[in-house]
C-alpha positions in Angstrom: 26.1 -36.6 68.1 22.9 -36.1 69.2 20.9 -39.5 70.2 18.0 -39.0 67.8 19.4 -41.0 64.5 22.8 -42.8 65.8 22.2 -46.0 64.3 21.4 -44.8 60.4 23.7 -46.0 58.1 27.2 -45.0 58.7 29.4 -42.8 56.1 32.5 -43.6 54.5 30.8 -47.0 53.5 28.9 -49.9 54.5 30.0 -53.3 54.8 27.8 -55.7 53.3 27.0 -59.1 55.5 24.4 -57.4 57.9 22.0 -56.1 55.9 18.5 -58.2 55.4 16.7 -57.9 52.3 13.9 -55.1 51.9 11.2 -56.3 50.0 7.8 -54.9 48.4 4.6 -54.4 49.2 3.5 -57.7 47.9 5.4 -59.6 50.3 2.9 -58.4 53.3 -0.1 -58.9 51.1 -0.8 -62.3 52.9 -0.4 -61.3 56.1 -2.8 -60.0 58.6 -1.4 -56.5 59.6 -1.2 -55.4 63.4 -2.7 -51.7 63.8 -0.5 -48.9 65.8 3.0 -48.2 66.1 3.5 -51.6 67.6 3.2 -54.9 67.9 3.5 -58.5 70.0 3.0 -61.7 70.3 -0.7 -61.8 71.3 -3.4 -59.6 71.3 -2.4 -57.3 74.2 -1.7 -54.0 72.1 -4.7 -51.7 72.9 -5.9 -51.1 69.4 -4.0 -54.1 67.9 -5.3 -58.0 67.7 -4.1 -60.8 66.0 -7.2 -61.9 63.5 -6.3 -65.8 62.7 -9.5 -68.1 63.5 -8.2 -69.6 66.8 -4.4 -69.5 65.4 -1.6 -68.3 67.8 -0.2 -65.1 67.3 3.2 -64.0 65.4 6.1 -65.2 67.1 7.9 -61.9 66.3 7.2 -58.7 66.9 8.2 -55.2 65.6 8.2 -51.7 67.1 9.0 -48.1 65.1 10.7 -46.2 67.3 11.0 -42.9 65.0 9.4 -40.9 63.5 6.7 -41.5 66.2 3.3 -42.2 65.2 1.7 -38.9 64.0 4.8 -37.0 64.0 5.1 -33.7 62.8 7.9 -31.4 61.5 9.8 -34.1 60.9 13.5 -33.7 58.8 13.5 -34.8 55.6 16.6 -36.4 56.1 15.0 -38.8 58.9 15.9 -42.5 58.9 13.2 -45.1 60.3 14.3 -46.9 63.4 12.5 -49.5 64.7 13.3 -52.8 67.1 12.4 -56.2 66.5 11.8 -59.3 68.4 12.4 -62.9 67.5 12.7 -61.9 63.9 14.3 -64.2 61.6 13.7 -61.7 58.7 12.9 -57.8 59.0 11.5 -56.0 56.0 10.7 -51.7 56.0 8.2 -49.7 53.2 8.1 -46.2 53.3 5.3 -44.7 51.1 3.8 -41.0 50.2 0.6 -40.0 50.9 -0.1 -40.9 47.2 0.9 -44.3 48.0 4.3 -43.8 45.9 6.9 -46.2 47.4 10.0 -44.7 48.4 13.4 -46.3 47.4 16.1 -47.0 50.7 18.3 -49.1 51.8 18.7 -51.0 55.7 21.2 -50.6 57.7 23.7 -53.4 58.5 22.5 -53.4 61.9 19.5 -54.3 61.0 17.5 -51.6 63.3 17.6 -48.6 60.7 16.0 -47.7 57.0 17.5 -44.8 55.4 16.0 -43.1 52.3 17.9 -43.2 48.9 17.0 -39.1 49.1 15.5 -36.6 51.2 11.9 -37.0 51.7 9.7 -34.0 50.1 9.1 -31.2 52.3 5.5 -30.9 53.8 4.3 -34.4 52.6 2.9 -37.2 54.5 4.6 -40.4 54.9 3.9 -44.1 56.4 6.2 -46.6 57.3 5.6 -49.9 57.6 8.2 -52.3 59.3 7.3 -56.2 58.8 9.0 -59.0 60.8 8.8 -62.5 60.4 9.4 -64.9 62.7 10.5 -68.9 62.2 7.0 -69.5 62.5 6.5 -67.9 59.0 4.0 -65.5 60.6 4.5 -61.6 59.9 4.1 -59.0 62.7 3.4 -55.2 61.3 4.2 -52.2 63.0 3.3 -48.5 61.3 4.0 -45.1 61.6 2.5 -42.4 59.8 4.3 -38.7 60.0 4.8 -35.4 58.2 7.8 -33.8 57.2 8.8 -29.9 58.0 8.3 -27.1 55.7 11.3 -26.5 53.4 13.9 -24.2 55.9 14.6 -21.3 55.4 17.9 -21.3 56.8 20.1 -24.2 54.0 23.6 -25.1 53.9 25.2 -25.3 50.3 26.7 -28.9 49.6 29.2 -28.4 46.5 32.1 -31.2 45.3 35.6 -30.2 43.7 34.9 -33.2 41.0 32.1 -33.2 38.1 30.6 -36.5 37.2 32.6 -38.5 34.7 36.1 -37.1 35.6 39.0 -38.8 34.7 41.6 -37.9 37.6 44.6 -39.6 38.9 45.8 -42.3 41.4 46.2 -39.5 44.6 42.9 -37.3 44.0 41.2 -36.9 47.3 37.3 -36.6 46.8 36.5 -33.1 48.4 33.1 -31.8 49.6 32.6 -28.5 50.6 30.0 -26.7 52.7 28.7 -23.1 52.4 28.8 -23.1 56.4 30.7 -24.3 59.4 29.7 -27.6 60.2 29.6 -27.9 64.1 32.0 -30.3 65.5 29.0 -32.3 67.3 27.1 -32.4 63.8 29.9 -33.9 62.0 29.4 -37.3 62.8 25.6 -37.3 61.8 26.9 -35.9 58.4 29.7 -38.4 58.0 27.2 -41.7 58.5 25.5 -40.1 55.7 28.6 -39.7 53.2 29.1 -42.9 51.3 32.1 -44.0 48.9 31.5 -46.6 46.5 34.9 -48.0 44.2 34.8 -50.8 41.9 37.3 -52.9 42.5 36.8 -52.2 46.6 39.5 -50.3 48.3 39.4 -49.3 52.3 39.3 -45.6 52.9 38.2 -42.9 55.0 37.0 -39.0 55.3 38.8 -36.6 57.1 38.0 -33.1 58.2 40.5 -30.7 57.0 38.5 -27.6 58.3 34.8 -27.1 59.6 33.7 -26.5 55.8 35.4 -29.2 54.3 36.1 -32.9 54.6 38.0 -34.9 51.6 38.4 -39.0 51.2 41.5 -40.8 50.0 41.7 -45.0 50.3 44.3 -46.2 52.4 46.7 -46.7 49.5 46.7 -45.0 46.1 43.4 -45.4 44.0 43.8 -48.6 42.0 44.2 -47.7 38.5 41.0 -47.6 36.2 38.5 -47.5 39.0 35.2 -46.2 39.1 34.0 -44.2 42.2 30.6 -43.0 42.9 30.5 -40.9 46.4 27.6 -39.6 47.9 26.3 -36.7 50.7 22.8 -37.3 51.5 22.7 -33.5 53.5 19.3 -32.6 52.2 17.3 -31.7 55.0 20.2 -32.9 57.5 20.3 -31.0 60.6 23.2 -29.1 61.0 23.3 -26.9 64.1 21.7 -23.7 64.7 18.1 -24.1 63.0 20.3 -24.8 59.5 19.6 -27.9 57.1 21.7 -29.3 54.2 20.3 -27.8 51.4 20.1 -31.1 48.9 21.8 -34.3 48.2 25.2 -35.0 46.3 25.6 -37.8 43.9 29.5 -37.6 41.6 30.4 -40.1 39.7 34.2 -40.2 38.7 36.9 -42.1 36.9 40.5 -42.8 38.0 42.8 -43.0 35.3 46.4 -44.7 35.0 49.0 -44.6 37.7 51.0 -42.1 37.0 53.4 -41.3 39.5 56.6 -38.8 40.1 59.4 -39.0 42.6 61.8 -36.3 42.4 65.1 -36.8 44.3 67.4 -33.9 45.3 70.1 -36.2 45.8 70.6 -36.8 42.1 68.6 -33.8 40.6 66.1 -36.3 38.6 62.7 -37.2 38.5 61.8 -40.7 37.7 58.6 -41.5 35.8 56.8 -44.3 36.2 53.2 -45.1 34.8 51.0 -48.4 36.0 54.0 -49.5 38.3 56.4 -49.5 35.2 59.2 -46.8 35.2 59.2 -45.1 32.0 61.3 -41.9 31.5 64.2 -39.9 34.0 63.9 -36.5 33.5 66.4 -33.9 34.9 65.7 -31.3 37.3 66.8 -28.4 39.1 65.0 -27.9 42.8 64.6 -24.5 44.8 67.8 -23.0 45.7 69.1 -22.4 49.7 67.3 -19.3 50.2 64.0 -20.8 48.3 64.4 -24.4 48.9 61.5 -27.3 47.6 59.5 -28.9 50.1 60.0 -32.6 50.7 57.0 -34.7 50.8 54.0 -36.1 48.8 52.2 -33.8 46.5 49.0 -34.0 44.4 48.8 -31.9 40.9 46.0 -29.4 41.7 45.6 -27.4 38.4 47.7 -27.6 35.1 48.1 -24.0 33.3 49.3 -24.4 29.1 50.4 -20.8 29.9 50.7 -18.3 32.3 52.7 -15.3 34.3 54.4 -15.7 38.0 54.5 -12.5 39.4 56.1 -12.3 42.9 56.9 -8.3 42.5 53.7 -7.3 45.5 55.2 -9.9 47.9 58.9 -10.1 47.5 59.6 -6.9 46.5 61.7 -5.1 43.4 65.2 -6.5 44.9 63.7 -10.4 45.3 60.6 -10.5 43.3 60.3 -11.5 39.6 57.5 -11.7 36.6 58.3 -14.1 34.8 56.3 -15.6 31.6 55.6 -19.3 32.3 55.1 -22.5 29.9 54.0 -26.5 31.1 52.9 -25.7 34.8 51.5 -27.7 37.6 50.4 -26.6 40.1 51.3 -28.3 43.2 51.4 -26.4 46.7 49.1 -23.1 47.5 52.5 -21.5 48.0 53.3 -21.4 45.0 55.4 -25.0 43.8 54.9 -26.1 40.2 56.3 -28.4 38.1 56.8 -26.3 34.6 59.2 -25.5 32.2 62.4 -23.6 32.9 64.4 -22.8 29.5 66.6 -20.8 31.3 67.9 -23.3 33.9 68.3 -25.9 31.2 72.1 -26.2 31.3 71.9 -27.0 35.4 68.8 -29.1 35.4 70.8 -32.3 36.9 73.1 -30.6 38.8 72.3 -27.4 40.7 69.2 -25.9 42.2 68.3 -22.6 41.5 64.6 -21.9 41.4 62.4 -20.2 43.7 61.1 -23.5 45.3 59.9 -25.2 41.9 60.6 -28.3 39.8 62.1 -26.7 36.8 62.5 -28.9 33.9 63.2 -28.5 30.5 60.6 -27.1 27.8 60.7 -30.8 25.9 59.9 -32.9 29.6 57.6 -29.7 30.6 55.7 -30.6 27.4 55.8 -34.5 27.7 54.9 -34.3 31.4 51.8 -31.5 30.6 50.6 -33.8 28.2 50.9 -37.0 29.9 49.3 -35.6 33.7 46.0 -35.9 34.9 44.7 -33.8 38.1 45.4 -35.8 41.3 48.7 -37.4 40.2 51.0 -37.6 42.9 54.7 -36.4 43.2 56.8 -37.2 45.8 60.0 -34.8 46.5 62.8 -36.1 48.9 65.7 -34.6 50.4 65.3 -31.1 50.3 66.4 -28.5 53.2 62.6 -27.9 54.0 59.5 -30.4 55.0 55.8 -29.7 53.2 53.3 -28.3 55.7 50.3 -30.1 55.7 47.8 -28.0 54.4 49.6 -26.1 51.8 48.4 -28.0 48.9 46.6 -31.4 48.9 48.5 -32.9 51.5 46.3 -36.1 52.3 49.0 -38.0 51.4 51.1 -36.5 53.1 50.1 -37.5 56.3 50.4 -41.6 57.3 47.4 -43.4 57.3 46.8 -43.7 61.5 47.5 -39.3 60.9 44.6 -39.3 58.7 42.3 -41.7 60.3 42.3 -38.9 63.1 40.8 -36.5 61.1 37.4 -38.8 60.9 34.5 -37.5 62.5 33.1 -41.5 63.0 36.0 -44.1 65.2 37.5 -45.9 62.3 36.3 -49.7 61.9 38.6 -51.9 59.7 37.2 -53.8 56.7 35.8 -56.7 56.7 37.9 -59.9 55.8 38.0 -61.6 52.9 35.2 -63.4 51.6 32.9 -61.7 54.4 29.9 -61.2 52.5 29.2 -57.3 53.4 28.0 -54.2 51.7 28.9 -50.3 52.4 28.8 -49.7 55.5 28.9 -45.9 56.3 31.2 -45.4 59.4 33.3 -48.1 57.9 36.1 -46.5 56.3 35.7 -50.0 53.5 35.0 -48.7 50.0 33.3 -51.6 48.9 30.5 -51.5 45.4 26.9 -51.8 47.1 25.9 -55.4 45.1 
């Protein structure tokens, strides 16, 4: 974390309660403004005197700490920071050089402004941060800067999901990157990755390599929600002389909770859909030699038809190439759920597959037809334990496991009826108001 911008708005989502209200231009209109980057009470700022006919100075007093006054080569990604004294309300206007105001949103510590985008590359830009005092009287500081010419050296920001998705309860949101992100970069990134749900569920990222971090909430997506998540990388630093390359706005569905749980004990799969259970299906599970793995899996890609061919990696003697109806794919490995005709007379009794859920063709239809991407299945009591990793494992790994995996120390959401908004560091997925 480098000391620069470590109080912007923090990622995984803000908590609403600390933010003050960012008005327009029109609220400073009646005010006398202060010249220079600063500031105070009286007229002691060389540059800077309070014009009021005899009248006391403002009470309050402001200060822009970056970008510095006259800045140059400045990210576009930059935040404006400032201080405040004896402010009872704080208010921050960023315009263009063609005196454009720029959308943003404060920080709920009250000493940051963040851009709803990346600013344009090579343009000039002044902020203006206003604070009022109980005395009613407005203090102005200003800072006028210029952004850096584009980069030539960008980072790709890409996301599994398209907007308006329809995915189930257990989908992870995933965000890729077309470089390694530097372990001391990741936190600046994270405060800049926000998750917005409707209803409001607590969650977090977690970084499952140095090119890609995913989110999941604590518990399973609450059916029917909508989620907007958001990576505002565009002209983000991100370790040796590279910038993200652009923003990232998806906008996704969840759909009904649909949820498997497959138990070797009895051979069966129970069904149930919005917490109701709905149809047992039989199975048969991955023989001794080829056993299942036991643990919580996430449908990763659904195939109407296809081929497994295992002939390259195990051999003539072992390996098989096999035409395949219904499957589901559900480890890198190679488990599925799909359809297994030929096992049909031991599904509910015996395992014999090669580490699959074989079912019948009639369940491998209903189940193909009734699955979304992200839909969770849970297998329990095999001979072998799912590796984290093969697969979308997030929920495979207990909530203080994936907490670890943050970039940002995890910070509890706020109680109930504590009148926050998204909070970026805050793993709280609450909708900004």
């Amino acid at each position: 974390m480098r000391a620069s911008q470590d109080e912007l708005i923090r990622g995984g989502s803000a908590r609403r309660g600390g933010r003050r209200r960012v008005f327009a231009a029109a609220v400073l209109a009646a005010a006398m403004a202060l010249t220079g980057c600063t500031s105070d009470k009286g007229g002691d700022d060389k540059g800077s005197s309070w014009q009021g006919g005899g009248e006391s100075g403002p009470k309050a007093a402001a200060t822009i700490t970056e970008p510095a006054a006259d800045a140059k080569d400045v990210p576009a990604s930059t935040a404006v920071t400032f201080t405040t004294k004896e402010a009872q309300d704080t208010t921050v206007e960023l315009k263009d050089s063609a005196g454009k105001v720029v959308e943003g949103q404060l920080a709920k510590d009250g000493k940051s402004w963040l851009p709803d985008g990346a600013l344009a590359y090579g343009e000039t830009y002044t902020a203006t941060v206003t604070a009022t005092g109980d005395d009613g009287k407005p203090a102005t500081a200003t800072s006028t800067f210029t952004t850096m010419a584009k980069p030539g050296k960008q980072v790709r920001v890409t996301s599994f999901l398209g907007d308006n998705q329809v995915v189930g309860v257990a989908m992870p949101l995933i965000v890729k990157f077309g470089r390694a992100i530097p372990e001391d970069y990741r936190d600046d990134l994270q405060r800049r990755m926000t998750v917005t749900s409707k209803p409001a569920q607590e969650g977090i990222w977690h970084w499952v390599s140095p090119t890609e971090v995913r989110y999941r909430p604590k518990e399973f997506w609450k059916a029917n929600s909508t989620v907007t998540y958001k990576v505002q990388a565009g002209g983000l630093p991100l370790g040796g002389g590279w910038y993200g390359r652009s923003d990232l706005t998806v906008d996704i569905k969840i759909g009904s909770s649909f949820v498997m749980t497959v138990d070797n004990r009895t051979k069966k799969m129970t069904v149930t859909k919005d917490g109701k259970a709905i149809k047992t299906i039989l199975v048969s599970l991955g023989k001794k030699s080829t056993p299942s793995s036991s643990g919580t899996m996430v449908v990763i890609e659904k195939l109407r038809h296809t081929v497994f061919d295992t002939m390259e990696e195990l051999g003539p003697e072992e390996g098989y190439r096999t035409e395949i109806d219904y499957a589901q794919r559900l480890t890198w490995g190679g488990e599925f759920i799909h359809a297994a005709p030929w096992s049909e007379g031991v599904q509910g009794r015996t395992n014999v597959s090669h580490g699959c859920v074989n079912v019948s063709m009639k369940d491998g239809n209903w189940l193909f037809a009734n699955t979304r991407i992200g839909d969770p299945i849970t297998v329990k009591g095999t001979e072998r334990k799912l590796q984290n990793g093969n697969g979308w494992t997030d929920w495979n790994m207990s909530w203080d496991e994936y907490v670890k995996g943050s970039a940002l120390p995890y910070e509890p959401p706020a109680e109930p009826g504590d009148d926050t908004s998204p909070a970026a560091d805050a793993p709280s997925v609450e909708p900004t108001p």
